[in-house]
C-alpha positions, -999 to 999 in steps of 0.1 A, spaced: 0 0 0 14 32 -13 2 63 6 15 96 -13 16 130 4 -12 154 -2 -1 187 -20 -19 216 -3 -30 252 -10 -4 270 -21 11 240 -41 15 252 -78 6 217 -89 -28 225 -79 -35 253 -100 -20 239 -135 -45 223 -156 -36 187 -160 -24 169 -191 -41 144 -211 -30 106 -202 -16 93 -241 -6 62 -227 -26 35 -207 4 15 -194 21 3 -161 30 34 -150 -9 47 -154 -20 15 -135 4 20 -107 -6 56 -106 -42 49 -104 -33 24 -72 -11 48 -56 -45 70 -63 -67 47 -48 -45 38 -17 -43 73 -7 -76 78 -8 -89 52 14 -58 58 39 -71 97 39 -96 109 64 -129 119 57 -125 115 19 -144 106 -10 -122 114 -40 -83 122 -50 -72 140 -82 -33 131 -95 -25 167 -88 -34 163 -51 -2 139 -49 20 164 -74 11 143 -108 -1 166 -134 -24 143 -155 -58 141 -156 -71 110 -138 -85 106 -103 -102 82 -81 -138 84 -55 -151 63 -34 -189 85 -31 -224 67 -24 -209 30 -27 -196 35 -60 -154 31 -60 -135 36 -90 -112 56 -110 -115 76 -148 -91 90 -166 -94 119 -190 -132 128 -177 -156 149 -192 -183 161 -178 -223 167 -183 -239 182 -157 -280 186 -149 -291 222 -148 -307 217 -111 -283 226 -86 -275 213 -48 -262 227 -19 -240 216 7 -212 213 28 -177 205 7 -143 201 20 -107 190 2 -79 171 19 -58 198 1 -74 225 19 -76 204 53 -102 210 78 -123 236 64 -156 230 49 -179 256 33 -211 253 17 -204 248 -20 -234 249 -50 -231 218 -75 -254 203 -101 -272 178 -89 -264 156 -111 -232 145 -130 -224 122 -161 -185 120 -164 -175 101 -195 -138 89 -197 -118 59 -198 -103 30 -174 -68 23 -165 -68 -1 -204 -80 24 -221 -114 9 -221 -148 38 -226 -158 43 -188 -189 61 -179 -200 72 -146 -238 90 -136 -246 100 -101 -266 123 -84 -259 143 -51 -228 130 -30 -217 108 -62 -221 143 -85 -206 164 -59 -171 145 -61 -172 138 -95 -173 173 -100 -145 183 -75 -122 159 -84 -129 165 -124 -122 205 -111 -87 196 -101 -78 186 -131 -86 215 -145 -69 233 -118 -93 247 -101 -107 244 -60 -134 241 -45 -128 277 -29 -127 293 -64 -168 286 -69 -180 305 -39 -191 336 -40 -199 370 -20 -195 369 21 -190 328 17 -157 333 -1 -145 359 14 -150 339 45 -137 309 30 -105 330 20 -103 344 55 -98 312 75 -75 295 47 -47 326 54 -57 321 94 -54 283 92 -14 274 90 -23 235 82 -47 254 51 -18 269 33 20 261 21 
């Protein structure tokens, strides 16, 4: 069991949109295990993004609503009705702020061969699909808030030493 660091805020990795995964070999599949260990060794989690553990290509891993799995290169479609609710990030550790997401989520993609993978979910399932799939685009959670909940959210990240780099 391979349990990688966790980048956090602050962590130029983070920011960079990912690259594209050309090749589905050993190195992918021992990435995507490295992935999934991480995750289920992490507290409180439901999903982690290669850049979380400083890898710059776009594949991550969730383990959301009973459904546990990985995709590489995802695409998203997402329903026009919204939810709200609490989010947090293991690369933003320990604060959680209520976050606005589609309610539902198709992510279309591919498996560790290379094989079409899609993925539909609604609520929890959508919610990390769509967090994990913004990492890869280098984007966090923080950056869809608005008005006095950003600002808030912004507030306690510079006031939280274990929140920034």
């Amino acid at each position: 069991m391979t349990m990688r660091p966790i980048r956090i805020i602050g962590d130029a990795v983070l920011r960079s949109p990912c690259d594209p995964v050309t090749s589905f070999d050993a190195e992918l599949r021992a990435l995507v295990t490295d992935l999934m260990d991480t995750l289920l060794g992490a507290p409180g989690r439901a999903g982690v993004a290669a850049p979380q553990i400083g890898v710059g290509v776009r594949v991550f891993v969730y383990d959301a609503d009973g459904h546990r799995g990985h995709l590489v290169n995802p695409t998203l479609e997402l329903s026009e009705e919204t939810q709200d609710g609490e989010e947090g990030c293991l690369s933003i550790p320990g604060l959680y702020f209520p976050t606005p997401r589609a309610m539902h989520a198709t992510a279309h993609g591919f498996d560790q061969h290379g094989e079409p993978l899609t993925i539909t979910g609604s609520g929890f399932l959508a919610r990390a699909l769509q967090h994990e799939t913004d990492h890869l685009d280098g984007r966090l959670y923080v950056d869809t808030l608005r008005g006095d909940v950003r600002r808030q959210a912004l507030r306690e990240i510079r006031a939280n030493p274990r929140a920034r780099s």
